[in-house]
PDB file of N, CA, C and O in Angstrom:
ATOM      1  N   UNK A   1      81.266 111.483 114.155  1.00  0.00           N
ATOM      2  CA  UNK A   1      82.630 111.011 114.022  1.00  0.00           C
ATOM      3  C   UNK A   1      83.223 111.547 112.726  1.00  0.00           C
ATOM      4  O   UNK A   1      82.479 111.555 111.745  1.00  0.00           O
ATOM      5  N   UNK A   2      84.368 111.960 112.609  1.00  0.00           N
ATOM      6  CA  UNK A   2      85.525 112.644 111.859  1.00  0.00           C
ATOM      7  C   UNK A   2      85.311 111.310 110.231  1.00  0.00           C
ATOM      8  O   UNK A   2      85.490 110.109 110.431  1.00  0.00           O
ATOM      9  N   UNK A   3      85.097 111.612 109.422  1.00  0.00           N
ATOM     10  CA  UNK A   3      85.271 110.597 108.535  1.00  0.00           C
ATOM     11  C   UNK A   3      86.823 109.856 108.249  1.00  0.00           C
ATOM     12  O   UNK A   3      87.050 108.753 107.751  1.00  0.00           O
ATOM     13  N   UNK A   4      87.809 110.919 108.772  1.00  0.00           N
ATOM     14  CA  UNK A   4      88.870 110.262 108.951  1.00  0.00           C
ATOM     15  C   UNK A   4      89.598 109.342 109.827  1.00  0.00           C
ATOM     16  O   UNK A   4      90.678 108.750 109.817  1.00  0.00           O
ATOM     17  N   UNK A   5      88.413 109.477 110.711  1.00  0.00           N
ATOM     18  CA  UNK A   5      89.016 108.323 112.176  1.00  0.00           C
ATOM     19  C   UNK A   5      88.646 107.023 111.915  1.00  0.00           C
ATOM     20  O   UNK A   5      87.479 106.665 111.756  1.00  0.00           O
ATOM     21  N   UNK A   6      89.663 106.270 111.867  1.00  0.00           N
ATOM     22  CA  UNK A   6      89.451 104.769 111.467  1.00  0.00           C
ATOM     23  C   UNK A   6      89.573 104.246 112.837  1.00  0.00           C
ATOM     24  O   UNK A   6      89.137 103.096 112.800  1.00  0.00           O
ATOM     25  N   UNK A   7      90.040 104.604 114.285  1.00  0.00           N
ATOM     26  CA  UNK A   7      89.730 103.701 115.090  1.00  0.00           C
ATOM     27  C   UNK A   7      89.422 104.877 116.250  1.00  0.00           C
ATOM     28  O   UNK A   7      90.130 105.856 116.487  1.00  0.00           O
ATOM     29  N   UNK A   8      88.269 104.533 116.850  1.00  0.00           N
ATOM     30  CA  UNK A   8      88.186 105.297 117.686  1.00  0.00           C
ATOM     31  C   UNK A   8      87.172 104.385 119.730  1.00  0.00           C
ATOM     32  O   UNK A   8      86.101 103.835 119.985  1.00  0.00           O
ATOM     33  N   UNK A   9      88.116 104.691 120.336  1.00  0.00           N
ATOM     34  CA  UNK A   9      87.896 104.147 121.663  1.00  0.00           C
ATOM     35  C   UNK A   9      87.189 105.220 122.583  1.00  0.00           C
ATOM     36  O   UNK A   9      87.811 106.227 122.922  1.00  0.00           O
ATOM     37  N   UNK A  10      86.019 105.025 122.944  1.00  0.00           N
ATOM     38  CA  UNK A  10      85.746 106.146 124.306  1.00  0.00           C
ATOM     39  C   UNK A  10      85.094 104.901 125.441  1.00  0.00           C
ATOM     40  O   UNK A  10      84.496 103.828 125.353  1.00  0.00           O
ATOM     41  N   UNK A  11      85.757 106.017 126.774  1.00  0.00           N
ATOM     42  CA  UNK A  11      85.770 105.530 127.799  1.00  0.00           C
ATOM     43  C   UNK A  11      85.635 103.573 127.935  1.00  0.00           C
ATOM     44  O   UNK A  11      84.693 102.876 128.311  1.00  0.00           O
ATOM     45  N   UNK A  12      86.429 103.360 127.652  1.00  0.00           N
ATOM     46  CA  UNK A  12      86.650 102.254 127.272  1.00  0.00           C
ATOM     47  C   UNK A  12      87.651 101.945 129.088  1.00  0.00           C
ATOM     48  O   UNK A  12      88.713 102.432 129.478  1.00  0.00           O
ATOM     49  N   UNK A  13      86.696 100.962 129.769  1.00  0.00           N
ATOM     50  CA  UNK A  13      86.966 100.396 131.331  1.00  0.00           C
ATOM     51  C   UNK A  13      87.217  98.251 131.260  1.00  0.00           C
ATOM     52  O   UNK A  13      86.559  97.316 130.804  1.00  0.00           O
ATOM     53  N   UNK A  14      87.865  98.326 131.627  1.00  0.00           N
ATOM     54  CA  UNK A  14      88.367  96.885 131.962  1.00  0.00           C
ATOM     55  C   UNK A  14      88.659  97.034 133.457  1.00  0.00           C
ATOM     56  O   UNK A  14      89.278  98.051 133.771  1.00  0.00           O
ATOM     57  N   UNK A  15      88.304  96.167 134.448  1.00  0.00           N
ATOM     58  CA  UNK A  15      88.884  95.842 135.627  1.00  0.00           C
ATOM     59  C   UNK A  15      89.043  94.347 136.130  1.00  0.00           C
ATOM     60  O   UNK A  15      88.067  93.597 136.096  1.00  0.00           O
ATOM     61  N   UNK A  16      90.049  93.992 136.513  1.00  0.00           N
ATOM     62  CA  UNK A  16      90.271  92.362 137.274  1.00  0.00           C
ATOM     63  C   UNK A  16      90.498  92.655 138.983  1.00  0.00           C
ATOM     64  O   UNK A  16      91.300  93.310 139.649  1.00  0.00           O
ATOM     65  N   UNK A  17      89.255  91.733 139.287  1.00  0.00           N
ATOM     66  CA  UNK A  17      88.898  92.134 140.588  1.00  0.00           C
ATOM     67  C   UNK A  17      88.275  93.950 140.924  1.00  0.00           C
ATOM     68  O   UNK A  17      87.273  94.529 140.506  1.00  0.00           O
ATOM     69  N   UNK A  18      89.186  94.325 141.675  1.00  0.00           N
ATOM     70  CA  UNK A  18      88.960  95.732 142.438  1.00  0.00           C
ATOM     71  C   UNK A  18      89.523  96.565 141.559  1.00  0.00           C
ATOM     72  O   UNK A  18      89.154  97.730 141.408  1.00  0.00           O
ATOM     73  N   UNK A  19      90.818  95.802 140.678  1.00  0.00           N
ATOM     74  CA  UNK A  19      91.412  97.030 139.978  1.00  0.00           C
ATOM     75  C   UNK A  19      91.675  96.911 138.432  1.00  0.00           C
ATOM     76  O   UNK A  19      91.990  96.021 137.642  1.00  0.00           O
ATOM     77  N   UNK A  20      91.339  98.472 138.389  1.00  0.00           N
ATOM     78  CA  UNK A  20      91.351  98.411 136.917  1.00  0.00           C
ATOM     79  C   UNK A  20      92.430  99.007 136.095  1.00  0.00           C
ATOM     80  O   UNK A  20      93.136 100.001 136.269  1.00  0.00           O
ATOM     81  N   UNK A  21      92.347  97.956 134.969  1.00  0.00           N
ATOM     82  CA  UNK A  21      93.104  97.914 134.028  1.00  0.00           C
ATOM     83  C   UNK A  21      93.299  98.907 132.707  1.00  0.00           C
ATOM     84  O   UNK A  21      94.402  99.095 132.194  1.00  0.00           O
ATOM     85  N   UNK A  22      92.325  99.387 132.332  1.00  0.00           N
ATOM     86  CA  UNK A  22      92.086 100.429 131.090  1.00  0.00           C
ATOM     87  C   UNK A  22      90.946 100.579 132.486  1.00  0.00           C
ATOM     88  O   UNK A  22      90.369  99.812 133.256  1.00  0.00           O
ATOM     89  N   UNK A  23      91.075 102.508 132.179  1.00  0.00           N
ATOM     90  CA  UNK A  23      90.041 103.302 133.048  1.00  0.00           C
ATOM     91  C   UNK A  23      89.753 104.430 132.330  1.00  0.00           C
ATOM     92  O   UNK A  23      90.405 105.473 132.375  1.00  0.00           O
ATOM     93  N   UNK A  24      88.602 104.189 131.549  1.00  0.00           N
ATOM     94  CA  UNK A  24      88.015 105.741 130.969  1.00  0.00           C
ATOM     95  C   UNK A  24      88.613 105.766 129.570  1.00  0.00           C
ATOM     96  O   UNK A  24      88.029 106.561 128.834  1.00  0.00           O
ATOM     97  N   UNK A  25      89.601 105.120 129.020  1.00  0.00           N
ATOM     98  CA  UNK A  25      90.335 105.466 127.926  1.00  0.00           C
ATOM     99  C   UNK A  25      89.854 105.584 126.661  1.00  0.00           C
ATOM    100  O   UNK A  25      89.429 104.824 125.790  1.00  0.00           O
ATOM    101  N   UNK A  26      90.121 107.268 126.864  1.00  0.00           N
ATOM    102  CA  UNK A  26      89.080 107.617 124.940  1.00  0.00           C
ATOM    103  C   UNK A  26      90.477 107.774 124.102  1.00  0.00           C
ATOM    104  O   UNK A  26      91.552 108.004 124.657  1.00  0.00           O
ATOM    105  N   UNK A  27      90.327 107.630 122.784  1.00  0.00           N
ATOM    106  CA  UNK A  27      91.541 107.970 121.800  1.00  0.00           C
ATOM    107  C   UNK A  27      90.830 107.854 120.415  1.00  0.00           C
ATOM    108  O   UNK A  27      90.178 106.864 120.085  1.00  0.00           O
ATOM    109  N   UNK A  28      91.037 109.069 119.556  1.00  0.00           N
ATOM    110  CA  UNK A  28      90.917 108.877 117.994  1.00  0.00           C
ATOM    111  C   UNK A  28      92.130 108.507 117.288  1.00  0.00           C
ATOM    112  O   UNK A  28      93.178 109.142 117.411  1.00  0.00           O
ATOM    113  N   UNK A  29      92.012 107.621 116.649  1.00  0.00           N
ATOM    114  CA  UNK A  29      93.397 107.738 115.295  1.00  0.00           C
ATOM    115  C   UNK A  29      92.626 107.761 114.492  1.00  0.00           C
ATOM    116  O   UNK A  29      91.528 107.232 114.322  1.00  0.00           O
ATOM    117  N   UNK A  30      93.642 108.846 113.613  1.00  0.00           N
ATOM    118  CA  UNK A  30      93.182 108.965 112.399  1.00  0.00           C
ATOM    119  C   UNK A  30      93.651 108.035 111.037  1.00  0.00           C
ATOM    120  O   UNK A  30      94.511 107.170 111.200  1.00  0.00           O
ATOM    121  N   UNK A  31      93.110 108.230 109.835  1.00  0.00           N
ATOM    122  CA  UNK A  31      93.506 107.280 108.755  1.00  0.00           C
ATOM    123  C   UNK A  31      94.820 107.604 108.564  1.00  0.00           C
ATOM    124  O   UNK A  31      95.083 108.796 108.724  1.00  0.00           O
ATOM    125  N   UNK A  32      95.563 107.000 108.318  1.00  0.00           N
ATOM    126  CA  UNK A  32      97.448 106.795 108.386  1.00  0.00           C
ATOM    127  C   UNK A  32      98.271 107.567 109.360  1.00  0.00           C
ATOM    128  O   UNK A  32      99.211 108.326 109.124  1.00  0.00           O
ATOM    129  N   UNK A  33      97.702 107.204 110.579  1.00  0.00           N
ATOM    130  CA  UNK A  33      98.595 107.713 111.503  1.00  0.00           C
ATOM    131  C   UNK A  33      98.859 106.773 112.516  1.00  0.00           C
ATOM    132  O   UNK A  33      97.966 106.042 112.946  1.00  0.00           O
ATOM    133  N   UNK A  34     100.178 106.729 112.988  1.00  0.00           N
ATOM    134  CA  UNK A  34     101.457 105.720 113.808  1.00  0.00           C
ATOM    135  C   UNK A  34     101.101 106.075 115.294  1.00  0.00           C
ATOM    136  O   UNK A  34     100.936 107.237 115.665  1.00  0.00           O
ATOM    137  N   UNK A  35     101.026 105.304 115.873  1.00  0.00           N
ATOM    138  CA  UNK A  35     101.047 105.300 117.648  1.00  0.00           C
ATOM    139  C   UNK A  35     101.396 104.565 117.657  1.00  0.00           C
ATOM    140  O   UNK A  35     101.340 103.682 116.802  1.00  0.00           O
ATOM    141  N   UNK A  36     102.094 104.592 118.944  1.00  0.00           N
ATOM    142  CA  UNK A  36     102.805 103.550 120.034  1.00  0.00           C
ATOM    143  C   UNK A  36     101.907 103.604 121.226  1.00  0.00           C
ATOM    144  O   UNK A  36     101.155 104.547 121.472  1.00  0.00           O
ATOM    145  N   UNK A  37     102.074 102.228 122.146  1.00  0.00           N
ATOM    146  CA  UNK A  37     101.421 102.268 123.393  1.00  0.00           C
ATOM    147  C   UNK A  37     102.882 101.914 124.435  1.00  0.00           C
ATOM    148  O   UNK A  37     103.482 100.840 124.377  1.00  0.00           O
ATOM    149  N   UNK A  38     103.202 102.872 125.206  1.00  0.00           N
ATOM    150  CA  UNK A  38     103.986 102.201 126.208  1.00  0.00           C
ATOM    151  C   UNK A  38     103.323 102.909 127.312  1.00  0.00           C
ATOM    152  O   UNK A  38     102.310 103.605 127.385  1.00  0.00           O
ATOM    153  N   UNK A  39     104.251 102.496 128.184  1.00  0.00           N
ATOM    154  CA  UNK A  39     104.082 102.445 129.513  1.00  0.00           C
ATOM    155  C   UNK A  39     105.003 101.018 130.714  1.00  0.00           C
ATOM    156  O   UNK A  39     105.624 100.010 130.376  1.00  0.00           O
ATOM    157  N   UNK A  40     104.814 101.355 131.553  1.00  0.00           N
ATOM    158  CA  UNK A  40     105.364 100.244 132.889  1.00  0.00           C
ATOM    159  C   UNK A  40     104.797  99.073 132.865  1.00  0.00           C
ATOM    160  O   UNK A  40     103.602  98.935 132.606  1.00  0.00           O
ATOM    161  N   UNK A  41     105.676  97.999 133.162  1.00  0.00           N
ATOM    162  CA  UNK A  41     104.567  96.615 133.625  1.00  0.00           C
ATOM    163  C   UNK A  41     103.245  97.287 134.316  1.00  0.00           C
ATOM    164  O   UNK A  41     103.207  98.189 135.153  1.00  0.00           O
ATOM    165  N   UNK A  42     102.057  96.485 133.639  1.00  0.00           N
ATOM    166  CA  UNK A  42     100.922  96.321 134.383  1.00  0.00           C
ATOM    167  C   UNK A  42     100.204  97.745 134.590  1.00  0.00           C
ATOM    168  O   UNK A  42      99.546  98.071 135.578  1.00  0.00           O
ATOM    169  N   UNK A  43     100.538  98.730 133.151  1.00  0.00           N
ATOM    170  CA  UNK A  43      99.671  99.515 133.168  1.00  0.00           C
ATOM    171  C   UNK A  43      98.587  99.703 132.461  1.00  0.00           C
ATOM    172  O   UNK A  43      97.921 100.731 132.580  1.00  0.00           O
ATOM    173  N   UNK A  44      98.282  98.756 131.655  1.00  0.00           N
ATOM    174  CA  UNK A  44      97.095  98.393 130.588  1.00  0.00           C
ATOM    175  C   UNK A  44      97.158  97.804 129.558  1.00  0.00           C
ATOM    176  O   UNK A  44      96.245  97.148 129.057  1.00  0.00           O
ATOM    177  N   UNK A  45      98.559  98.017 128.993  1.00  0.00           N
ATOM    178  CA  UNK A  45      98.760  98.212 127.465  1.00  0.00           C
ATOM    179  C   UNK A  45      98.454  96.915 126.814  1.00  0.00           C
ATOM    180  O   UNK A  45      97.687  96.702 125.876  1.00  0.00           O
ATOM    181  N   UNK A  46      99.055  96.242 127.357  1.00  0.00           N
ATOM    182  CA  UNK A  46      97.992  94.563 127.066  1.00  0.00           C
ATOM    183  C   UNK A  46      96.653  94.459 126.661  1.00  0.00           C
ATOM    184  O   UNK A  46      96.119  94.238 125.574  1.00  0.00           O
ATOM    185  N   UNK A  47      96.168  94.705 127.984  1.00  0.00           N
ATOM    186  CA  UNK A  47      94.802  94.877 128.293  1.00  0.00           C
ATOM    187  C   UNK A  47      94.142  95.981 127.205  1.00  0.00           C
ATOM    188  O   UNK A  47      92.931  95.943 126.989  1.00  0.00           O
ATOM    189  N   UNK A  48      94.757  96.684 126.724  1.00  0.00           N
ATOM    190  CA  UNK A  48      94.309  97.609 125.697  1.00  0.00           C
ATOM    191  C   UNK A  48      93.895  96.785 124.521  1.00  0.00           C
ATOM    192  O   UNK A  48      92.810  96.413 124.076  1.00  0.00           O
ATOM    193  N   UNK A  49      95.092  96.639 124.192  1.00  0.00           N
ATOM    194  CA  UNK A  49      95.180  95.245 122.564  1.00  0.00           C
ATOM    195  C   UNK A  49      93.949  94.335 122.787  1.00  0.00           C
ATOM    196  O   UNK A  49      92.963  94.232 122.057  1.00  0.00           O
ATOM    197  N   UNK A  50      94.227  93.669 124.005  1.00  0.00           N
ATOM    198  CA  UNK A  50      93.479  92.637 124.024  1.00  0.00           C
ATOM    199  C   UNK A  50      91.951  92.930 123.998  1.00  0.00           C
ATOM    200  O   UNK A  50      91.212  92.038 123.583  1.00  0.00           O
ATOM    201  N   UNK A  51      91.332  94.310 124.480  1.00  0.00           N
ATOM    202  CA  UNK A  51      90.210  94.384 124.420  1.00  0.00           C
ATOM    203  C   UNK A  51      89.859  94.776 122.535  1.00  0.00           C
ATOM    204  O   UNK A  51      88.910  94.380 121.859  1.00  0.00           O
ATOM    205  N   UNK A  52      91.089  95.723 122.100  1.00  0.00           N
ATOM    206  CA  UNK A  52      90.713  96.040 120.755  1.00  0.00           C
ATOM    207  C   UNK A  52      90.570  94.778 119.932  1.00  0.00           C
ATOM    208  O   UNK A  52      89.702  94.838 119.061  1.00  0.00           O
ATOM    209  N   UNK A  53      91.107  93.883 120.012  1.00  0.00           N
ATOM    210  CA  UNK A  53      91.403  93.145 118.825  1.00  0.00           C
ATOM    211  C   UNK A  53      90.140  91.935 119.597  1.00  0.00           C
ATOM    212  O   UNK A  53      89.695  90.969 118.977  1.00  0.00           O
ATOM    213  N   UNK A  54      89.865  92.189 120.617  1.00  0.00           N
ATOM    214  CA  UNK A  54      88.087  91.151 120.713  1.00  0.00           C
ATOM    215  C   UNK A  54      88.705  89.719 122.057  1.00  0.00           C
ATOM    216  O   UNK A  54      87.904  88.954 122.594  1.00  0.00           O
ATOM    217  N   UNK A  55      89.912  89.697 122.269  1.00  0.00           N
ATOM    218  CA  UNK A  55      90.382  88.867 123.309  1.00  0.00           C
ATOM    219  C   UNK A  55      89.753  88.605 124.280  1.00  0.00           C
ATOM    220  O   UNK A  55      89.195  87.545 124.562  1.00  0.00           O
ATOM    221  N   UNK A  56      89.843  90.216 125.245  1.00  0.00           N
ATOM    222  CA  UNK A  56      88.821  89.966 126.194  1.00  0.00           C
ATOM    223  C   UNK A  56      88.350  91.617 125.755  1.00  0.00           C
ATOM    224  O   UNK A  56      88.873  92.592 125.214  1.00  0.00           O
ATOM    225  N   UNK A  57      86.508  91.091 126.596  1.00  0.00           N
ATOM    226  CA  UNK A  57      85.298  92.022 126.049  1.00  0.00           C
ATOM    227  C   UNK A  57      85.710  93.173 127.338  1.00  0.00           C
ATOM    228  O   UNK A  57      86.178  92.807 128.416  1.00  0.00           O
ATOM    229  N   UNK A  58      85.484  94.340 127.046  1.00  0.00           N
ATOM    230  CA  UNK A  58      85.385  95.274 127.815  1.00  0.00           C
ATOM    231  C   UNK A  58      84.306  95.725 128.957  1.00  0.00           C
ATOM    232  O   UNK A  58      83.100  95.773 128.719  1.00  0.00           O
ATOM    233  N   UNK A  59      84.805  96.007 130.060  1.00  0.00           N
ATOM    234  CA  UNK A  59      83.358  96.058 131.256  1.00  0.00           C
ATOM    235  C   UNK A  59      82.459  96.894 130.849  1.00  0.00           C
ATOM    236  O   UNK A  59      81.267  96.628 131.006  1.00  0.00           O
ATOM    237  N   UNK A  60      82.891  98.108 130.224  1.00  0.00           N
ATOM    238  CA  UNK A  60      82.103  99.280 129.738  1.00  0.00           C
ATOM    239  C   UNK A  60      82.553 100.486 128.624  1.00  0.00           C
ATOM    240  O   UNK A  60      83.194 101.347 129.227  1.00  0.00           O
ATOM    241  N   UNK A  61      82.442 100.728 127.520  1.00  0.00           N
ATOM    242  CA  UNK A  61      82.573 101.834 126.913  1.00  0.00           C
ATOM    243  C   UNK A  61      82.687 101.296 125.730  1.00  0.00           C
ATOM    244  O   UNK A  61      82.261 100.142 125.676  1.00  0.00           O
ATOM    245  N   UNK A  62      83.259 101.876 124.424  1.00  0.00           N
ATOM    246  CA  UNK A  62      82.924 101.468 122.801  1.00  0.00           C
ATOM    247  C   UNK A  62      83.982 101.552 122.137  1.00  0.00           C
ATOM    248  O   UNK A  62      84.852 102.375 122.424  1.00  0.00           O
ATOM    249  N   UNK A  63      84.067 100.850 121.302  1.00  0.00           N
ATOM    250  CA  UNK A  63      85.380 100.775 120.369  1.00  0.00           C
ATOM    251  C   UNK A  63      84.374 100.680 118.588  1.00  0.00           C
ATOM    252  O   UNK A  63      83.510  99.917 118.153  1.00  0.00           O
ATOM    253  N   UNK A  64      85.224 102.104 117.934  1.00  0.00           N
ATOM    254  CA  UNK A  64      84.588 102.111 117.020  1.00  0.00           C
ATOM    255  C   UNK A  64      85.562 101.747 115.604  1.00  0.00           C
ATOM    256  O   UNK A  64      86.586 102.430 115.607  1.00  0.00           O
ATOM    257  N   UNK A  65      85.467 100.968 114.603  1.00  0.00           N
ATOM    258  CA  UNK A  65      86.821 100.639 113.954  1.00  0.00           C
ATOM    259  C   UNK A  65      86.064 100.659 112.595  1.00  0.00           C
ATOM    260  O   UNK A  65      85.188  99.823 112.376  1.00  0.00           O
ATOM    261  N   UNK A  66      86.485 101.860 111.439  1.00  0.00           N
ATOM    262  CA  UNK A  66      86.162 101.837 110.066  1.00  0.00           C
ATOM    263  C   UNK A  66      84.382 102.208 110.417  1.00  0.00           C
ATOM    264  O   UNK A  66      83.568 101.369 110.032  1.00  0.00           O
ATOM    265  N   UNK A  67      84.067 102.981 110.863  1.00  0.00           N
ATOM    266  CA  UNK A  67      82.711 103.476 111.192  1.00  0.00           C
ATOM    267  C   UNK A  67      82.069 102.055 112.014  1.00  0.00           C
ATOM    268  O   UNK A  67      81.015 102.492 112.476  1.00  0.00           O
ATOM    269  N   UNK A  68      82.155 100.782 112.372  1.00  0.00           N
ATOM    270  CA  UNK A  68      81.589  99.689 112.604  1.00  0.00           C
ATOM    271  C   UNK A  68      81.990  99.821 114.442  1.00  0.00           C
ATOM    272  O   UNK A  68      83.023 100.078 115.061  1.00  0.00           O
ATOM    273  N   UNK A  69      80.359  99.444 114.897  1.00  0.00           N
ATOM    274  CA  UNK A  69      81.109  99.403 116.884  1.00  0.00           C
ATOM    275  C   UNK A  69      81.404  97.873 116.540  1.00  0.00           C
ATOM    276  O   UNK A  69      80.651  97.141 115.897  1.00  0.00           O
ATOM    277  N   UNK A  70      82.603  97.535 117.070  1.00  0.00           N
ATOM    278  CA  UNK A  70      83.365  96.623 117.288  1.00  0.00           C
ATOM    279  C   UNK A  70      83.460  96.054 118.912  1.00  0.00           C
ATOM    280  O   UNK A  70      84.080  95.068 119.311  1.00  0.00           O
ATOM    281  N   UNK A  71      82.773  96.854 119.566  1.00  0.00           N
ATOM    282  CA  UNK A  71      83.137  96.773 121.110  1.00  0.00           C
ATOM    283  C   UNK A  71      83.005  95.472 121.823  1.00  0.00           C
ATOM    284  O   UNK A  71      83.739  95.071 122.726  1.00  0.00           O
ATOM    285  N   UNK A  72      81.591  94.632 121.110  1.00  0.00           N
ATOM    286  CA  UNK A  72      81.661  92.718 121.580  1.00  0.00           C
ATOM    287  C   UNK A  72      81.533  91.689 120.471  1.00  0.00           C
ATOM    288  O   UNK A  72      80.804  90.702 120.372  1.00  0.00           O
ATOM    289  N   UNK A  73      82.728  92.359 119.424  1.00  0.00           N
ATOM    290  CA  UNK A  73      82.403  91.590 118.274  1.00  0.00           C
ATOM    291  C   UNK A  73      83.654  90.631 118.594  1.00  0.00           C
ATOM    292  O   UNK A  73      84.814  90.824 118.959  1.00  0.00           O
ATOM    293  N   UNK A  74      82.831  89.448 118.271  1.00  0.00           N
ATOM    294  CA  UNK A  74      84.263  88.538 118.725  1.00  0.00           C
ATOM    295  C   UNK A  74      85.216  88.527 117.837  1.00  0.00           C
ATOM    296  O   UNK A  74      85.096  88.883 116.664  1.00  0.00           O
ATOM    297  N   UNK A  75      86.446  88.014 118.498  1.00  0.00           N
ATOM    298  CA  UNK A  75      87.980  88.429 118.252  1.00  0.00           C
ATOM    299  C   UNK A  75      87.984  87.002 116.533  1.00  0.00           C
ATOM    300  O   UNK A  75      89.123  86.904 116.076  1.00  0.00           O
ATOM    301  N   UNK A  76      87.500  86.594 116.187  1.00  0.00           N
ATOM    302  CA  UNK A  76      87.362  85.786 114.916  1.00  0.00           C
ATOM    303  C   UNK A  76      86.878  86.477 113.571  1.00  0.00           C
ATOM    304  O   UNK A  76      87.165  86.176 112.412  1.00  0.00           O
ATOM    305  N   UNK A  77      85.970  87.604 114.109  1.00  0.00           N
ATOM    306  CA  UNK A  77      85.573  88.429 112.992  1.00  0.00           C
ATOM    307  C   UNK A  77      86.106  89.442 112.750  1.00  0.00           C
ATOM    308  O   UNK A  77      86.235  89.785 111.575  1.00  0.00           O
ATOM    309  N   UNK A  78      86.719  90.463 114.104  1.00  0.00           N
ATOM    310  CA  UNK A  78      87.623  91.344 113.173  1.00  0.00           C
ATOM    311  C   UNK A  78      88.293  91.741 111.805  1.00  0.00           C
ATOM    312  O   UNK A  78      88.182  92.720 111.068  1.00  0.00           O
ATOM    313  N   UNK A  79      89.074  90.519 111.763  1.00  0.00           N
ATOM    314  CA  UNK A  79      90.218  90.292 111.186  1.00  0.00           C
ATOM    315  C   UNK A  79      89.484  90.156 109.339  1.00  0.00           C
ATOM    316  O   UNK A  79      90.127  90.237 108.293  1.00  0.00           O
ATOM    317  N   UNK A  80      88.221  89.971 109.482  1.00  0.00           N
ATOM    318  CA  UNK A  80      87.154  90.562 108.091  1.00  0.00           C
ATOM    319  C   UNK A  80      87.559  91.965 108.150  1.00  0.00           C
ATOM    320  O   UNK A  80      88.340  92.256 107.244  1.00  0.00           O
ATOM    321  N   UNK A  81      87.249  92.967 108.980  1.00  0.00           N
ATOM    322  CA  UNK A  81      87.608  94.484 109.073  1.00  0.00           C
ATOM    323  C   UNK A  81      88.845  94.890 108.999  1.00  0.00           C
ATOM    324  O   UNK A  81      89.133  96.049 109.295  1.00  0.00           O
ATOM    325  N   UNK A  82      89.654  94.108 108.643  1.00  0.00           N
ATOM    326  CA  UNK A  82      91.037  94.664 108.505  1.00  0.00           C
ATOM    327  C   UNK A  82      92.133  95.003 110.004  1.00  0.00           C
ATOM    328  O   UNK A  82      93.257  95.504 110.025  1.00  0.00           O
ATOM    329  N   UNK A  83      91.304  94.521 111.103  1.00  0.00           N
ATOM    330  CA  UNK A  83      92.095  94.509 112.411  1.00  0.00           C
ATOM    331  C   UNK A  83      92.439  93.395 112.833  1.00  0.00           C
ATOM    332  O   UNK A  83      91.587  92.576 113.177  1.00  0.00           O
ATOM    333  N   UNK A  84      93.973  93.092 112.906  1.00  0.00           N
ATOM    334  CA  UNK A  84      94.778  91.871 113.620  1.00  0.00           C
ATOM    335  C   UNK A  84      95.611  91.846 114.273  1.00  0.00           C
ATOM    336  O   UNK A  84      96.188  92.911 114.493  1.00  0.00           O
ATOM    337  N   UNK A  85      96.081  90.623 114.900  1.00  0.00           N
ATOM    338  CA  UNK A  85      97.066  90.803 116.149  1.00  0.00           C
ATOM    339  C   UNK A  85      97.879  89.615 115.739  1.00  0.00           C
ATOM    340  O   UNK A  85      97.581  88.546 115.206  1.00  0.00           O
ATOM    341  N   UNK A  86      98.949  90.117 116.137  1.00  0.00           N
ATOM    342  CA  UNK A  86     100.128  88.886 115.945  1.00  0.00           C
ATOM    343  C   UNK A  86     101.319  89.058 117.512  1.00  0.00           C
ATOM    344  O   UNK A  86     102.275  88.294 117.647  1.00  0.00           O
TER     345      UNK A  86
END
């Protein structure tokens, strides 16, 4: 991993029921850089947050935040690592 990537997601899968919600979704950000998530009702973007920030746990893949896997760390400890949701 890039020493500059402070958050990094691979193949990162959520599904409710049959269908899924985040499918496969890899992404690096790097240290001080801006993204947006859009998209249509009910294309993940929720479901994105909610798996990053520890809401709900992901079916399969890794979320890596400040070199630390974060992927089933519950959503109470983050916020020690400097990741929060409002």
């Amino acid at each position: 991993m890039n020493s500059d990537v402070l958050l990094s997601i691979s193949d990162l899968y959520k599904a409710f029921g049959g269908v899924a919600a985040t499918n496969q979704v890899t992404l690096d950000i790097l240290d001080r850089e801006v993204h947006a998530i859009i998209g249509p009702n009910g294309a993940g973007k929720t479901t994105l947050v909610s798996q990053l920030t520890g809401v709900l746990m992901p079916d399969s893949g890794q979320i890596t935040f400040k070199g630390n896997d974060i992927t089933y760390m519950p959503a109470h400890r983050r916020p020690h690592l400097g990741m929060a949701r409002s």
